[in-house]
N, C-alpha and C positions, 0 to 999 in steps of 0.2 A: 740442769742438763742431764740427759740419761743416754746411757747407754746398752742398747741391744746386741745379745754375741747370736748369730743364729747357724750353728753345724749344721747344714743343709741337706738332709736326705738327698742325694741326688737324682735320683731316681726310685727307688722303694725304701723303705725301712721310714723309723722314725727321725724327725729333728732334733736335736738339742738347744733349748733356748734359756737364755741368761740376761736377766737386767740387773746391770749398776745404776746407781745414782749418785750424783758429783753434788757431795754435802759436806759442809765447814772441812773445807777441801782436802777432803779422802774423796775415793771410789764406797761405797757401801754397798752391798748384796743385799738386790730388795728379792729376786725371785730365780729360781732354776727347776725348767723345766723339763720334756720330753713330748710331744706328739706328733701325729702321722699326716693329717691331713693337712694340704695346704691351706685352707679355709679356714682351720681351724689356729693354722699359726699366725695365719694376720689376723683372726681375732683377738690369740691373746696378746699383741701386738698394738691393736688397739686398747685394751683393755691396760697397758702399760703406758703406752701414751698418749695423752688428750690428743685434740687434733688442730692445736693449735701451739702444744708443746715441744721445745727443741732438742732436740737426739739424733744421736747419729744410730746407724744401725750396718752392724758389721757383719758380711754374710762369708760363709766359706763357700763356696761356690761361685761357677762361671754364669754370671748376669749379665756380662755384654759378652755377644759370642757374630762378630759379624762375618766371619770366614766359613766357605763353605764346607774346607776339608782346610787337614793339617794342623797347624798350633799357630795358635797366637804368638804374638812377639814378648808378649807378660811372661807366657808360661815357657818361651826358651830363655827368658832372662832368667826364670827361675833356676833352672838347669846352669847356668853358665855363672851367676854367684854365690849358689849354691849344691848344686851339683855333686860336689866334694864331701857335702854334709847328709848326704841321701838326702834331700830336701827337695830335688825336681820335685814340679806338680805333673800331673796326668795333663795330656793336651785335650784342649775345647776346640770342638767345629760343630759345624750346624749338622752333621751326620751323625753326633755323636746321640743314643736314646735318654743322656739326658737334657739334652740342649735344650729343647721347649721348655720345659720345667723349669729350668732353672733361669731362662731368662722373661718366660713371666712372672718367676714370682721378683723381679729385678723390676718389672715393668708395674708390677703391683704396687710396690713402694714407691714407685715414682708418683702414680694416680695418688698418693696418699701425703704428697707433699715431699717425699725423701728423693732430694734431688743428686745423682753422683758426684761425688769429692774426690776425684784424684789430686786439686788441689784447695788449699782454706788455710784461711787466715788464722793461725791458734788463739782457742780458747774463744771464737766469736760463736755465739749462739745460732743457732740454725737448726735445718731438719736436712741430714744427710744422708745419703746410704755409699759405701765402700764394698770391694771386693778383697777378702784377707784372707789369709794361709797360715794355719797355726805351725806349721813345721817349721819355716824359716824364721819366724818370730822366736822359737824358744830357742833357736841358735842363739841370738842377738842377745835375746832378754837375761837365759841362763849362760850363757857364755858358753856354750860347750862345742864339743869337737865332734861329734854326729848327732843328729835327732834320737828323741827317745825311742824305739821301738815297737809300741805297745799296739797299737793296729794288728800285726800278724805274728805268727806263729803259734805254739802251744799254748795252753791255758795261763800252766803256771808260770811262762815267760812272759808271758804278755800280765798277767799279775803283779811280776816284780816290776815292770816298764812302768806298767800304769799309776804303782804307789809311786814309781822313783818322778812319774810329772806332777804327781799333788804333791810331793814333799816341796818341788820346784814351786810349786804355786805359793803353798803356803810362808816357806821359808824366803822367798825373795820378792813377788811380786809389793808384799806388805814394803818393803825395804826404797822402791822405788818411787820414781816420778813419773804421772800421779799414782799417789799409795794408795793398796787397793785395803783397804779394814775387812779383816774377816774376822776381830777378836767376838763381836757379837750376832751374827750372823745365825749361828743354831739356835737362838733368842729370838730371833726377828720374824721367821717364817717356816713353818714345816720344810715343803717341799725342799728349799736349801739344807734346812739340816739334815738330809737323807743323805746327803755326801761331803757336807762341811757343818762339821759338829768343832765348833770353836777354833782349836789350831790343832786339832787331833786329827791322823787320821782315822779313814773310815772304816769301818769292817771290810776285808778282803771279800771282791765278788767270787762265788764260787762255782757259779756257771757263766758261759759263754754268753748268754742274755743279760745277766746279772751287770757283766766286765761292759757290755757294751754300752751298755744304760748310762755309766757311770762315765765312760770315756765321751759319749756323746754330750753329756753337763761338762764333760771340766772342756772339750772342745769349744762349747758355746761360751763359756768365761773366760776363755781364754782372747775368743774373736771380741769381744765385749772390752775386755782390757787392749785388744788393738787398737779399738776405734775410740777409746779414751786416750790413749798415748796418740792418737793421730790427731785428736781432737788439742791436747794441751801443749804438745811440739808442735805442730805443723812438718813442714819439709823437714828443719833442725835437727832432730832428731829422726828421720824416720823416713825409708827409700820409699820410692815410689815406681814400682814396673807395669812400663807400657802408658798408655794413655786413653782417656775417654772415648776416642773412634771407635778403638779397636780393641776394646778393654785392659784392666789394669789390675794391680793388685799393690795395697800395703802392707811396707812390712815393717817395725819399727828398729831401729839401729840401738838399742841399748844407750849405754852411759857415753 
């Protein structure tokens, strides 16, 4: 079973993409990427999964958007049990200029076998696609009392944020259910070790291009260890806001 994290350009810039793979039961880092064009991220997509192999694949972004103005019901649940944690998500409507985008490449996965899982039965094999949100999950996962920061402000604050979410990664994710292995990982494959070099961290990015590059890979492993923890708890461990109508989002509940 694999799993896909995909930080979804919403609109311009590039994506962040990440596959695990669920072997002699860890999580393993087979790949972490970065590209721009959609075309090109469901090739490497393809190129990750046969077309006959079972993965779920975990996108941050709004892929079912049926309302035409206002917020979804997902995205004010996000605000109401999470709210407290800076954790609201931005609201989705079909006005919004990222909406098309994002709910064809929703539509795209589906053409491809990846059918939406708001719910599943853990740990059954399948081809699925979810909608996740890394903010509320590192509530959960890290335990902590606001989100990390590391999206806006000055360089060197958003520097300090950004180590203090890989140290989270590193230091806990390993620790959990399912455990993700990163001891060999800068071993396995370039592109990974350009930001997970064993259990070290990385060299600090020192431009604004640099930070985001980097925040864009640890978003998509992050969305990638959702859709494994949604995949190996099901509901048990892990909320579920909104529903397939009217879209949805997972988030996983920690221990």
């Amino acid at each position: 079973m694999k799993f896909i994290g995909i930080d979804l350009g919403w609109s311009s810039g590039p994506s962040g993409l990440c596959c695990l793979n669920w072997e002699n039961n860890q999580l393993q880092l087979i790949e972490c990427d970065r590209l721009l064009a959609t075309n090109d991220i469901l090739t490497w997509i393809d190129r990750q999964i046969s077309p006959t192999e079972p993965a779920i694949i975990a996108v941050d972004a709004p892929t079912i958007i049926p309302n035409p103005t206002g917020m979804r019901e997902a995205d004010k649940l996000t605000h109401k049990h999470f709210g407290r944690y800076h954790a609201g998500c931005y609201p989705a409507n079909l006005s919004r200029p990222f909406a098309q985008k994002t709910v064809e490449f929703g539509l795209s996965l589906e053409a491809r076998g990846f059918v939406h899982a708001p719910t599943i039965t853990a740990q059954e094999l399948g081809r699925y696609q979810i909608e996740v949100y890394p903010h509320p999950a590192t509530i959960n996962l890290f335990q902590l009392e606001r989100i990390i920061k590391y999206k806006k402000g000055k360089l060197a604050e958003r520097q300090l944020e950004l180590m203090k979410l890989y140290q989270y990664i590193i230091d806990i994710l390993p620790t959990l259910k399912p455990s993700l292995n990163l001891a060999n990982a800068a071993n396995k494959n370039q592109r990974s070790s350009a930001f997970i070099s064993g259990l070290k961290l990385p060299e600090i990015p020192t431009s604004t291009a640099a930070l985001k590059a980097l925040e864009d890979q640890l978003d998509a492993l992050l969305c990638a260890y959702i859709g494994a923890h949604w995949w190996y708890w099901g509901i048990e461990r892990n909320l579920v806001l909104g529903d397939r109508a009217n879209g949805y989002i997972v988030i996983p509940q920690g221990k």
